[in-house]
TORKOL-4160 file (C-alpha; in steps of 0.2 Angstrom, whole numbers, padded with zeros to 4 digits, m for minus):
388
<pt num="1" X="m0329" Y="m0079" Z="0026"/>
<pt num="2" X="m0313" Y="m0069" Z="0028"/>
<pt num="3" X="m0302" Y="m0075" Z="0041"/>
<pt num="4" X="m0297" Y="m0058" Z="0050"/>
<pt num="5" X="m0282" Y="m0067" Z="0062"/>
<pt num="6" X="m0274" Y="m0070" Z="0047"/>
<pt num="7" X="m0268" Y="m0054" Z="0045"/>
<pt num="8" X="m0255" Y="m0057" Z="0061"/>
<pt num="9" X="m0250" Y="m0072" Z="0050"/>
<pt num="10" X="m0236" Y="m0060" Z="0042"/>
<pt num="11" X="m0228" Y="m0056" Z="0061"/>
<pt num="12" X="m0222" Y="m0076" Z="0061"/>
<pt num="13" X="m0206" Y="m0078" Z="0049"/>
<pt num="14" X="m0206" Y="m0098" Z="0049"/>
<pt num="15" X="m0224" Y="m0096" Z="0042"/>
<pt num="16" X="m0218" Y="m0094" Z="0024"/>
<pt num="17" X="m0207" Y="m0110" Z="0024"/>
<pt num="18" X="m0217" Y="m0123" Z="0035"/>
<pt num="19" X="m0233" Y="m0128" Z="0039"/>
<pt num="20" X="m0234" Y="m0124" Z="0060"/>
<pt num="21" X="m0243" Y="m0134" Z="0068"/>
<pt num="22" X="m0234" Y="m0137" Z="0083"/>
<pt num="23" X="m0238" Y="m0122" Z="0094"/>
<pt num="24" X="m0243" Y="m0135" Z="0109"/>
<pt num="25" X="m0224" Y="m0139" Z="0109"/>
<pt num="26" X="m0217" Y="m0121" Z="0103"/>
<pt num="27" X="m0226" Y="m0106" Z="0097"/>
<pt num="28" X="m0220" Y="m0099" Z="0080"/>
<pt num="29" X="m0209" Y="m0083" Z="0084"/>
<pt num="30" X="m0213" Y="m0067" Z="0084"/>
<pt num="31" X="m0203" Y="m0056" Z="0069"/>
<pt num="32" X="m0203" Y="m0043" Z="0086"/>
<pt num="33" X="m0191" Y="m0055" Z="0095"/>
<pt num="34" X="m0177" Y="m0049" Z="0081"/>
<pt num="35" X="m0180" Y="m0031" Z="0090"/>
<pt num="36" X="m0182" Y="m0035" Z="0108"/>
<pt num="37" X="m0166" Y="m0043" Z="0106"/>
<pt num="38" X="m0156" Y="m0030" Z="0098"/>
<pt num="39" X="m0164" Y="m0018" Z="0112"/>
<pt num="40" X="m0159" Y="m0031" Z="0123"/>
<pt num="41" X="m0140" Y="m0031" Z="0117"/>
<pt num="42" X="m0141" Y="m0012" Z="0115"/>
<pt num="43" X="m0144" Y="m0009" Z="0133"/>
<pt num="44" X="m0131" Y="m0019" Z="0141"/>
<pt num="45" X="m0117" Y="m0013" Z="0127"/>
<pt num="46" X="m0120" Y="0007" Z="0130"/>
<pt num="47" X="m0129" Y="0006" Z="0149"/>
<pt num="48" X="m0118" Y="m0009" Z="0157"/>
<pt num="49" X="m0121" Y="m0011" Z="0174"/>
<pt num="50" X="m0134" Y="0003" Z="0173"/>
<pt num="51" X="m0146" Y="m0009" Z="0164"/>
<pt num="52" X="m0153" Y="m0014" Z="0180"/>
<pt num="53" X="m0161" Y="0002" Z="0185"/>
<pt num="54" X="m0165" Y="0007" Z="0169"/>
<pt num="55" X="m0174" Y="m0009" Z="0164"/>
<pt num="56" X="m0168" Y="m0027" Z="0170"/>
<pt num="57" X="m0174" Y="m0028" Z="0188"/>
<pt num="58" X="m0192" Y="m0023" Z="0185"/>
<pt num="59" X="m0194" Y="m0033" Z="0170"/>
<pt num="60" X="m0196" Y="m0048" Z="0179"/>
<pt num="61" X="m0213" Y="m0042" Z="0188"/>
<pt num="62" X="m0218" Y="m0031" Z="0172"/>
<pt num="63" X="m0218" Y="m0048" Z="0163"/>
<pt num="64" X="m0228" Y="m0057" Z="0176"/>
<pt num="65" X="m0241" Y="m0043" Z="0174"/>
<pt num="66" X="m0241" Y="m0046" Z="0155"/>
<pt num="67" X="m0246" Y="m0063" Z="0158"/>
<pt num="68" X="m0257" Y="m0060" Z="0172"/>
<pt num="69" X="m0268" Y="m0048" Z="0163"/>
<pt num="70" X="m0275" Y="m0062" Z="0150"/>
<pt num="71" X="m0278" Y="m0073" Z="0165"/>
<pt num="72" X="m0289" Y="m0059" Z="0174"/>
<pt num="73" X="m0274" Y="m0059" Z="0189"/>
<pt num="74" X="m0272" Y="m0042" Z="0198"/>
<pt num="75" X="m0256" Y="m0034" Z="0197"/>
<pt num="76" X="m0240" Y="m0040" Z="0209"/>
<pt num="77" X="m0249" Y="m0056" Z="0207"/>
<pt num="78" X="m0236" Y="m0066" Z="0195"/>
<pt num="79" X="m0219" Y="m0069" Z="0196"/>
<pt num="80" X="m0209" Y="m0077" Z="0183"/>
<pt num="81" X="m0197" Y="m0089" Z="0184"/>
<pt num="82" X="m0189" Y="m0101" Z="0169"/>
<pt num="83" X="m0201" Y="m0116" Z="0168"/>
<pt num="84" X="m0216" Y="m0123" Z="0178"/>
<pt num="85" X="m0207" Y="m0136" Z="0187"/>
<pt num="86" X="m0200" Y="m0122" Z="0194"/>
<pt num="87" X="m0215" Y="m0112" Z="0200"/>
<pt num="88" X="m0223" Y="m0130" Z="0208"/>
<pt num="89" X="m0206" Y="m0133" Z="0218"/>
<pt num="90" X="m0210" Y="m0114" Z="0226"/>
<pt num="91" X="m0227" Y="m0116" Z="0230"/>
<pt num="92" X="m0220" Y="m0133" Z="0238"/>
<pt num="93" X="m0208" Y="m0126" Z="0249"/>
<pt num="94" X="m0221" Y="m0115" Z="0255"/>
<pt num="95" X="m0228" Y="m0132" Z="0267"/>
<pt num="96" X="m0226" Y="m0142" Z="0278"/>
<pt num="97" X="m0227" Y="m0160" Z="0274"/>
<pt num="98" X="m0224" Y="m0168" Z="0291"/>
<pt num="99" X="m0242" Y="m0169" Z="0298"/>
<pt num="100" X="m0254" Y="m0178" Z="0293"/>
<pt num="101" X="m0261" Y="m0166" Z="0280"/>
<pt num="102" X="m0248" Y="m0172" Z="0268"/>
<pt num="103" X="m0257" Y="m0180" Z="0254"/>
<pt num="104" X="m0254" Y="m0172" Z="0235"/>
<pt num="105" X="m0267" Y="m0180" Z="0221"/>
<pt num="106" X="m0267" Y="m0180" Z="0204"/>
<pt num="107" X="m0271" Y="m0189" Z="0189"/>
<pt num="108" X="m0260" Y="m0200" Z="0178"/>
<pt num="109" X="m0261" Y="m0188" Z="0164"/>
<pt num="110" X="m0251" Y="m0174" Z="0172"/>
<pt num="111" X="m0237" Y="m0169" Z="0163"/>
<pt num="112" X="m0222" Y="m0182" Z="0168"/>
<pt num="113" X="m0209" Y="m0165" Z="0174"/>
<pt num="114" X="m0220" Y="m0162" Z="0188"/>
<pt num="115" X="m0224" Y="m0179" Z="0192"/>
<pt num="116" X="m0206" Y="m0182" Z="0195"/>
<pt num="117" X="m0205" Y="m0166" Z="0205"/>
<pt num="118" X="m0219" Y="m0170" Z="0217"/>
<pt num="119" X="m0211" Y="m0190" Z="0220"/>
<pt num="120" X="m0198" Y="m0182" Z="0225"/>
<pt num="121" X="m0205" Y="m0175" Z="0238"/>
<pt num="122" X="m0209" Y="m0191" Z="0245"/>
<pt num="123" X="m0193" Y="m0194" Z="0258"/>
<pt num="124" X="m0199" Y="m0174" Z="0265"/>
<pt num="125" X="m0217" Y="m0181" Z="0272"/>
<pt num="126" X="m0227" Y="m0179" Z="0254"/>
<pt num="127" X="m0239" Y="m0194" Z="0253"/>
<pt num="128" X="m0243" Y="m0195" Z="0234"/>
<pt num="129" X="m0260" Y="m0202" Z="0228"/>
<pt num="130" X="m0260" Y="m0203" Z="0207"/>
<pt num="131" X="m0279" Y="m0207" Z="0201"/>
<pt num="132" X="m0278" Y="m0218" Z="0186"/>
<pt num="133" X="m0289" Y="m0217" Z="0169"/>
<pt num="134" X="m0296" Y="m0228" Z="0160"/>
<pt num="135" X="m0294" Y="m0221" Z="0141"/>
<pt num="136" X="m0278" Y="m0208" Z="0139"/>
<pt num="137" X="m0290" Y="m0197" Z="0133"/>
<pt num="138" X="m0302" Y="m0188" Z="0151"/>
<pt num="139" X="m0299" Y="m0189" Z="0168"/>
<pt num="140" X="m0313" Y="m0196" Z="0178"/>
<pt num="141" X="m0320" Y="m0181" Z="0186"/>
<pt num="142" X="m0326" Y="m0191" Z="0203"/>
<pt num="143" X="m0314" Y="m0202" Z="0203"/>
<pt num="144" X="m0301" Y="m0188" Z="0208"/>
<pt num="145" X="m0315" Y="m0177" Z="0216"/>
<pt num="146" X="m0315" Y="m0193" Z="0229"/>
<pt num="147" X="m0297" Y="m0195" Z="0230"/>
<pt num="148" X="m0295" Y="m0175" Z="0238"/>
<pt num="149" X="m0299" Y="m0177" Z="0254"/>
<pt num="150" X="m0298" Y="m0170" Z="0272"/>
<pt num="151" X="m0278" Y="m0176" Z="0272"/>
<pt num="152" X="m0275" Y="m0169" Z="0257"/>
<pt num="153" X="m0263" Y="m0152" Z="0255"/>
<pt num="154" X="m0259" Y="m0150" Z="0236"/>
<pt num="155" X="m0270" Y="m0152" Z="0219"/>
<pt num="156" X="m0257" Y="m0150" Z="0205"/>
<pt num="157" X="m0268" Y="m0153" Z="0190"/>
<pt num="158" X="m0267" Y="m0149" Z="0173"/>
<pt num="159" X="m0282" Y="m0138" Z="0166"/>
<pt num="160" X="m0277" Y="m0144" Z="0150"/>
<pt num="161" X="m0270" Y="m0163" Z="0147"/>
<pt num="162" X="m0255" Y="m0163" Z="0137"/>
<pt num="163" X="m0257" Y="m0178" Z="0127"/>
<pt num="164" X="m0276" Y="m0177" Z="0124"/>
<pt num="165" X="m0279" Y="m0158" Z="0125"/>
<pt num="166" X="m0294" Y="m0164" Z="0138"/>
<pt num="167" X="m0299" Y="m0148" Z="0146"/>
<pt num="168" X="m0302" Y="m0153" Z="0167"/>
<pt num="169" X="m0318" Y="m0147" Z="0178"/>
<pt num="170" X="m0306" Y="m0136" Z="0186"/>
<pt num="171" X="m0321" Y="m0129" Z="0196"/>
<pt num="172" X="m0326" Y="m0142" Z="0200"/>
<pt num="173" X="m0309" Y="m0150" Z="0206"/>
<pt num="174" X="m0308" Y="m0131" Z="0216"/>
<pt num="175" X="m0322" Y="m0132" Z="0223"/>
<pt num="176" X="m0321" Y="m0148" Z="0231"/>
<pt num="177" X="m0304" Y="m0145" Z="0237"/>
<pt num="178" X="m0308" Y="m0128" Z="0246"/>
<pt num="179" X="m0321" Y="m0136" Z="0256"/>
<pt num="180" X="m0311" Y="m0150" Z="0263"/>
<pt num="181" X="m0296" Y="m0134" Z="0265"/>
<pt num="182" X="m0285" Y="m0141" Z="0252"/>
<pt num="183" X="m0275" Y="m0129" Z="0238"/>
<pt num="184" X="m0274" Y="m0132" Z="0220"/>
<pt num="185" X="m0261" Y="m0129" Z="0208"/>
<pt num="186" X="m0268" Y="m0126" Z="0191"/>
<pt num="187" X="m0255" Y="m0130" Z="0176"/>
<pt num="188" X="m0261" Y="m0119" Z="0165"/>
<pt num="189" X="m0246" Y="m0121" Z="0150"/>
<pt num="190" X="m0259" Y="m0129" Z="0139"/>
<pt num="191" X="m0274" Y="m0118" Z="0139"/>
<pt num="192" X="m0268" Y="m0098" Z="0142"/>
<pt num="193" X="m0265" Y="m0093" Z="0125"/>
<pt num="194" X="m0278" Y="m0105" Z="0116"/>
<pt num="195" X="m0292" Y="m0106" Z="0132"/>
<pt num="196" X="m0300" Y="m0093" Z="0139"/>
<pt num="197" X="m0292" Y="m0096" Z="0159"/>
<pt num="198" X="m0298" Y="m0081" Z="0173"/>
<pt num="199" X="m0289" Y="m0084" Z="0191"/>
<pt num="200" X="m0299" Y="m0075" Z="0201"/>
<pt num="201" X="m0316" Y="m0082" Z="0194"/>
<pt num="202" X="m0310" Y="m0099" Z="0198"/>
<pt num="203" X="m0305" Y="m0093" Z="0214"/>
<pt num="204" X="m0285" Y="m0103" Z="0214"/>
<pt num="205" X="m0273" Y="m0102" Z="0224"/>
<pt num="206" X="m0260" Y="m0104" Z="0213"/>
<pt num="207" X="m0260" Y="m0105" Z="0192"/>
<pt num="208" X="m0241" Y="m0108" Z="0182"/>
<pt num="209" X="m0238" Y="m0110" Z="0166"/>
<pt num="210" X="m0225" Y="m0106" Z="0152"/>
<pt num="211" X="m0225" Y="m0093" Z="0137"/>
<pt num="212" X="m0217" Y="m0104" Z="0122"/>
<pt num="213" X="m0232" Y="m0115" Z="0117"/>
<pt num="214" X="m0245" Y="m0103" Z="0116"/>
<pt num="215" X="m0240" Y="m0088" Z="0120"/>
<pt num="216" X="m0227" Y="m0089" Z="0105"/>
<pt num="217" X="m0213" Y="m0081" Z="0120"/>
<pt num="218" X="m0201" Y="m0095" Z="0118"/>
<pt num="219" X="m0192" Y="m0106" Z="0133"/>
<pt num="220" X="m0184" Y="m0099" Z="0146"/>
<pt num="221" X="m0199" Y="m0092" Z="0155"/>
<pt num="222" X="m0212" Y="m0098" Z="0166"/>
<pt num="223" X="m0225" Y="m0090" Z="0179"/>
<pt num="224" X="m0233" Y="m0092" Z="0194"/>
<pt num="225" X="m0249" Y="m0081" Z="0200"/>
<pt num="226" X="m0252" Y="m0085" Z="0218"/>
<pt num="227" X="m0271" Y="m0080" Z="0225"/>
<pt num="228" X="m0267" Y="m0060" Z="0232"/>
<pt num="229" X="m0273" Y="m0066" Z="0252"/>
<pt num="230" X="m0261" Y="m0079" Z="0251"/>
<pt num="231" X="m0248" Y="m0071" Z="0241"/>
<pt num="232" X="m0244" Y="m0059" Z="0259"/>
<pt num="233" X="m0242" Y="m0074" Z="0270"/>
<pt num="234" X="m0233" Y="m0089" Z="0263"/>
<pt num="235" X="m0214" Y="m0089" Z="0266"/>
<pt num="236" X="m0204" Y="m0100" Z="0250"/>
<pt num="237" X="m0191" Y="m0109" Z="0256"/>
<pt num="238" X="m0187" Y="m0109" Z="0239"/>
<pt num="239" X="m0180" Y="m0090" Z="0237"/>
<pt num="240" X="m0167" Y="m0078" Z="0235"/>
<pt num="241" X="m0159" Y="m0061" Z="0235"/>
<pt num="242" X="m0173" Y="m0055" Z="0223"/>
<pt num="243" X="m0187" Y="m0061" Z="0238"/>
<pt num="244" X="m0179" Y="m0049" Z="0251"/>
<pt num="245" X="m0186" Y="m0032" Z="0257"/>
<pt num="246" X="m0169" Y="m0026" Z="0255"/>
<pt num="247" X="m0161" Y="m0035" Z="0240"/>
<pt num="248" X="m0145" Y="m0023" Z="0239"/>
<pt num="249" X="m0143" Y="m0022" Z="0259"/>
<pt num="250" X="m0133" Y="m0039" Z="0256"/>
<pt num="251" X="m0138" Y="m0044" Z="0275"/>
<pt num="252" X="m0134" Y="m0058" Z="0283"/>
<pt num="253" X="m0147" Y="m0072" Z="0292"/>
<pt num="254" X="m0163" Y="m0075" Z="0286"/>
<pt num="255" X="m0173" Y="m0065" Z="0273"/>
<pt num="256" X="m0186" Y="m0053" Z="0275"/>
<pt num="257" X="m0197" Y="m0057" Z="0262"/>
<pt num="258" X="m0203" Y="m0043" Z="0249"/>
<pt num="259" X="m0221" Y="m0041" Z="0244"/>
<pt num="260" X="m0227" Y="m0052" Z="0228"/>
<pt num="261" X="m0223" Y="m0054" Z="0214"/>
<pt num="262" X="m0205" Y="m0055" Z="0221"/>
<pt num="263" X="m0209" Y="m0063" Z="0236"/>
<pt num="264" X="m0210" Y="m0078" Z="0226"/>
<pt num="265" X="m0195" Y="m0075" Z="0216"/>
<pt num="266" X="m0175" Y="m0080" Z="0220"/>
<pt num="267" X="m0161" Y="m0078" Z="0210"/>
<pt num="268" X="m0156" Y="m0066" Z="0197"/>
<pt num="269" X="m0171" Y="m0066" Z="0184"/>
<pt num="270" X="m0168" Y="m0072" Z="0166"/>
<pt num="271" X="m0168" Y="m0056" Z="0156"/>
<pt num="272" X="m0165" Y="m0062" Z="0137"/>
<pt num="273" X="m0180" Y="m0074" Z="0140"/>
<pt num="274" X="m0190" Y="m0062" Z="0147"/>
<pt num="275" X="m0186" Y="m0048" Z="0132"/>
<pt num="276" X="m0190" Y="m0060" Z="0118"/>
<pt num="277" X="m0206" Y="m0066" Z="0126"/>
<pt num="278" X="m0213" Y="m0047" Z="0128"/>
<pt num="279" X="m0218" Y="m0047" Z="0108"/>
<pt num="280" X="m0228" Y="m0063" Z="0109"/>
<pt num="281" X="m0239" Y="m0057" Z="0124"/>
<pt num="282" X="m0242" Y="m0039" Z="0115"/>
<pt num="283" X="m0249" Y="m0050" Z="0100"/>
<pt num="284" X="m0259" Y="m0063" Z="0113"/>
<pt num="285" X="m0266" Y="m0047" Z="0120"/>
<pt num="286" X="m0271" Y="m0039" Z="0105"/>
<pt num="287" X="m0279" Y="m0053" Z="0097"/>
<pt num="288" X="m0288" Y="m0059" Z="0111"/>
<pt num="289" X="m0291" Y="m0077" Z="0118"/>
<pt num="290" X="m0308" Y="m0077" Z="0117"/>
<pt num="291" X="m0306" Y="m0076" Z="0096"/>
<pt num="292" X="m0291" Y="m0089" Z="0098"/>
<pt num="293" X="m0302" Y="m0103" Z="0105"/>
<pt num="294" X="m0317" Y="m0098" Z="0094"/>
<pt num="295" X="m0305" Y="m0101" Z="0079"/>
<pt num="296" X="m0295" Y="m0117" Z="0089"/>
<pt num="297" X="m0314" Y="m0125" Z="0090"/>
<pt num="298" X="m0319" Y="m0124" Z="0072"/>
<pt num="299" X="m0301" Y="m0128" Z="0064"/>
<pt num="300" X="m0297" Y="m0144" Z="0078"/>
<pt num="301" X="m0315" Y="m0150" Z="0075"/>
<pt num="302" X="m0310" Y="m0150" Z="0055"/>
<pt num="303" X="m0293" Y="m0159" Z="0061"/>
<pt num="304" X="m0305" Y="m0175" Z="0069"/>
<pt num="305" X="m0316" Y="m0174" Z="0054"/>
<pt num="306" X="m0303" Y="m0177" Z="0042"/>
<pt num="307" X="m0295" Y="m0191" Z="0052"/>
<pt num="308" X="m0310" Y="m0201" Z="0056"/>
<pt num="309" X="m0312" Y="m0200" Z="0035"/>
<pt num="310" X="m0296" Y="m0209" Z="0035"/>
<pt num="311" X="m0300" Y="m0220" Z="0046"/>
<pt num="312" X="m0287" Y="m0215" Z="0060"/>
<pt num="313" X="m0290" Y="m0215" Z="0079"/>
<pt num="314" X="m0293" Y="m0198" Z="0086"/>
<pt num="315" X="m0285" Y="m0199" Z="0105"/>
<pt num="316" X="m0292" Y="m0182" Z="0110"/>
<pt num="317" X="m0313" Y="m0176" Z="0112"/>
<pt num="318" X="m0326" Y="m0175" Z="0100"/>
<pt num="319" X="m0332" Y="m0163" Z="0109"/>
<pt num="320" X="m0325" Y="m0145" Z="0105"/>
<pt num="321" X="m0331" Y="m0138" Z="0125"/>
<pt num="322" X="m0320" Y="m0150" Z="0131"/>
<pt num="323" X="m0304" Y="m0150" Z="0119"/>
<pt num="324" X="m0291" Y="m0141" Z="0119"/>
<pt num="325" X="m0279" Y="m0134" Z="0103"/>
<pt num="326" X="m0272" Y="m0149" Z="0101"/>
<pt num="327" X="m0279" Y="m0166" Z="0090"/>
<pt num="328" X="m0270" Y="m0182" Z="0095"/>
<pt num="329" X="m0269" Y="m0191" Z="0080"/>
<pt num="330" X="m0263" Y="m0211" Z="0082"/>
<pt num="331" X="m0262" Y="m0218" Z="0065"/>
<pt num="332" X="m0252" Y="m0235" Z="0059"/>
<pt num="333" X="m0232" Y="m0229" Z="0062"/>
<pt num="334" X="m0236" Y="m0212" Z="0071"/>
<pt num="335" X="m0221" Y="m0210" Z="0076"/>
<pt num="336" X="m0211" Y="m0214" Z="0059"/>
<pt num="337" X="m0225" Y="m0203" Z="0051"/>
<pt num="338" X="m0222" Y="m0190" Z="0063"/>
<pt num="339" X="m0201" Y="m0191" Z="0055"/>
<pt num="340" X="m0207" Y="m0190" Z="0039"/>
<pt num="341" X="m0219" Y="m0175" Z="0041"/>
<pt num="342" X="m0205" Y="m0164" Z="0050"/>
<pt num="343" X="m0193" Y="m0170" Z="0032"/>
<pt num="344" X="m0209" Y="m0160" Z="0023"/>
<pt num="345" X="m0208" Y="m0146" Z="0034"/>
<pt num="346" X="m0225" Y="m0148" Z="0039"/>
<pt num="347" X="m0222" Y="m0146" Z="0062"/>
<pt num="348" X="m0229" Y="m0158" Z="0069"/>
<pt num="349" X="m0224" Y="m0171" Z="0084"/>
<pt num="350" X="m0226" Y="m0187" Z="0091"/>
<pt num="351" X="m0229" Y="m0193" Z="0110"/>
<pt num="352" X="m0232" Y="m0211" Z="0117"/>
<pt num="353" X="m0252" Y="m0215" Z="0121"/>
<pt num="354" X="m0255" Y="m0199" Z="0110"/>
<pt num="355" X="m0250" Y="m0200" Z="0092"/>
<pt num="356" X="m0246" Y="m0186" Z="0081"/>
<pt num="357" X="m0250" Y="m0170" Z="0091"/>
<pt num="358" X="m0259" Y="m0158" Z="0077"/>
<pt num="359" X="m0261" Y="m0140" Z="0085"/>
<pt num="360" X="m0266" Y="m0126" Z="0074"/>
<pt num="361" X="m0264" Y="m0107" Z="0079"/>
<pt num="362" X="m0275" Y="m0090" Z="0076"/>
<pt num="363" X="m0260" Y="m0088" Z="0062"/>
<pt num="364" X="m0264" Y="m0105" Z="0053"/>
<pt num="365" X="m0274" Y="m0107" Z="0037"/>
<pt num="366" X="m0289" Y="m0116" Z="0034"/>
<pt num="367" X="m0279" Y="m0127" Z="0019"/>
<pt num="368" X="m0264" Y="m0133" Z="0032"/>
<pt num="369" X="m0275" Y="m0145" Z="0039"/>
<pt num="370" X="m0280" Y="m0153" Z="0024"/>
<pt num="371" X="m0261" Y="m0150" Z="0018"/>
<pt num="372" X="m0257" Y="m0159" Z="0033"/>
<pt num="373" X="m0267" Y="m0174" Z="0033"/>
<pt num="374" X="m0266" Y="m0179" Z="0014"/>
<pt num="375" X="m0246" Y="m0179" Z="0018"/>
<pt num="376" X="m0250" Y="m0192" Z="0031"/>
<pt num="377" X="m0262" Y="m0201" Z="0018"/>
<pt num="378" X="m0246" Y="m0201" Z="0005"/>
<pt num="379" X="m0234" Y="m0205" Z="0017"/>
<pt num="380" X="m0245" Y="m0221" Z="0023"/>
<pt num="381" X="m0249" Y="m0225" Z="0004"/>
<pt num="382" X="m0227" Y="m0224" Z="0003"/>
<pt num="383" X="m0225" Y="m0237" Z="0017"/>
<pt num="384" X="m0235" Y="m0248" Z="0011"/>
<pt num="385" X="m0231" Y="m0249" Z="m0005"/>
<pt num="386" X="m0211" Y="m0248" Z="0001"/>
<pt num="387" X="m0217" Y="m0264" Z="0015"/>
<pt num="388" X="m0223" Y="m0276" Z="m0001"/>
């Protein structure tokens, strides 16, 4: 049967040359990026300052709605800043950690940046509880359902595991937290794009994320949708001149904070980031998430067969419900084999506890993954006959 995303395969120029299959890590750019870029250049060079009220200061929160529509978020409810780490130290400053509601949980598998962020906040009052697993692969659902509690103020989980591509109950892990009147903070940077996410079904209070993995919109922008009945009462301490009601009245004193989006925004916003992730969304958009993951499924689960053939260990689930884009392969010298694949022009990469990360695209082909894996199988075979 005909594979009818193929056909956006032609929008991605590193396509012809290599075989992507790192869009967990970066997504494939857009041919569009060329054009925003140049639309980008043109505007400053002929509009100069004018830019701004042509185009630039909106763009930020036109992004954000971008973003926000294939996460079911009303409009005004995202704002974008450059990376998640980011949008987590503005929700932060938005509490209090002095009282005795000060706990933060979440699970060793978190990505490492916002760890660091959140043991940071230990001098201010944040009290840290990190639930440890038992296999790299799944986070034990009770274990860190028990561990948010009546102290607890912050839930900064992952919906998607970065090193196993485990998808979390994030229901589940909202639910519990809401009845004992804690917030979560949903990472969302490895499912929107690949895994159908809806903000307002889950009922969250906050979702971030980035657009260069697999949203194909390259680094330099991330975003943060904060739940609309909070969005009009919490004051960042984290903010700016773009967060004030009157941004070009220059006041002195304290702000007077704007409406959301930019209520949750500060400094000047990033416009050549924000200008070349605009053709990535429009193709996200059009192609829909829903046909994404449907493909993801059927071409991941093809991965895992093909390793387990070999013989190699698979560190992400069997179970293509509960996986994400991503296979996590750890065969003998992952990380020598991942050099070598990247030699081939074959993208791939390597993380510790993880392996060879594996993550095809709705613009990869049925035959990379079997180009893929017999490279690793002629690699191995190289090795060993190199080690005798």
């Amino acid at each position: 049967m005909a594979d009818e995303l193929l056909r956006y395969r032609s929008q991605f120029p590193i396509l012809e040359r290599t075989t992507y299959l790192i869009s967990n890590s970066l997504g494939a750019m857009p041919q569009g990026v060329y054009e925003a870029m140049r639309g980008y250049a043109d505007i400053w060079a002929t509009r100069g300052v004018r830019a701004w009220e042509d185009r630039w200061w909106m763009l930020a929160a036109q992004v954000g709605d971008e973003i926000g529509a294939l996460m079911n978020a009303p409009p005004g409810s995202v704002s974008t800043h450059q990376n998640v780490t980011t949008c987590q130290a503005v929700v932060a400053s938005c509490f209090d950690f002095s009282g005795k509601r000060n706990k933060v949980v979440y699970s060793d598998l978190n990505f490492p940046s916002v760890m660091y962020f959140w043991e940071a906040q230990q001098p201010y009052g944040a009290r840290v509880h990190m639930v440890n697993t038992d296999d790299g692969i799944t986070v034990p659902i009770e274990r860190l359902l028990d561990a948010i509690d009546e102290q607890t103020l912050l839930v900064p989980v992952s919906h998607v595991i970065f090193r196993s591509a485990y998808i979390q109950n994030a229901k589940a892990i909202i639910e519990k937290a809401h009845k004992v009147g804690a917030h979560v903070v949903l990472d969302t940077f490895q499912s929107l794009g690949t895994v159908p996410v809806d903000v307002q079904a889950l009922d969250v209070e906050f979702a971030c994320g980035g657009v260069l993995k697999w949203l194909c919109g390259g680094p330099g922008v991330g975003y943060l949708y904060v739940r609309p009945d909070l969005g009009t009462k919490l004051q960042p301490k984290i903010t700016g001149w773009f967060a004030h009601q009157n941004p070009f009245g220059f006041e002195l004193g304290p702000t007077r904070y704007s409406e959301p989006p930019f209520r949750f925004m500060n400094g000047t916003s990033h416009i050549p980031a924000l200008e070349a992730a605009r053709p990535g969304l429009k193709i996200i958009a059009e192609v829909g998430i829903d046909r994404i993951r449907e493909k993801s499924k059927r071409q991941t689960s093809r991965l895992i067969e093909l390793a387990c053939a070999h013989g190699w260990r698979v560190n992400s689930p069997r179970n293509p419900e509960i996986r994400g884009g991503t296979v996590s392969i750890d065969m003998p010298d992952a990380e020598e084999v991942c050099g070598e694949l990247l030699k081939r022009d074959i993208l791939v990469d390597y993380r510790p506890k993880a392996g060879v990360r594996m993550a095809p695209h709705f613009y990869t082909r049925d035959e990379e993954l079997e180009t893929a894996i017999a490279a690793v199988d002629a690699i191995l075979k190289e090795r060993a006959v190199t080690a005798k």
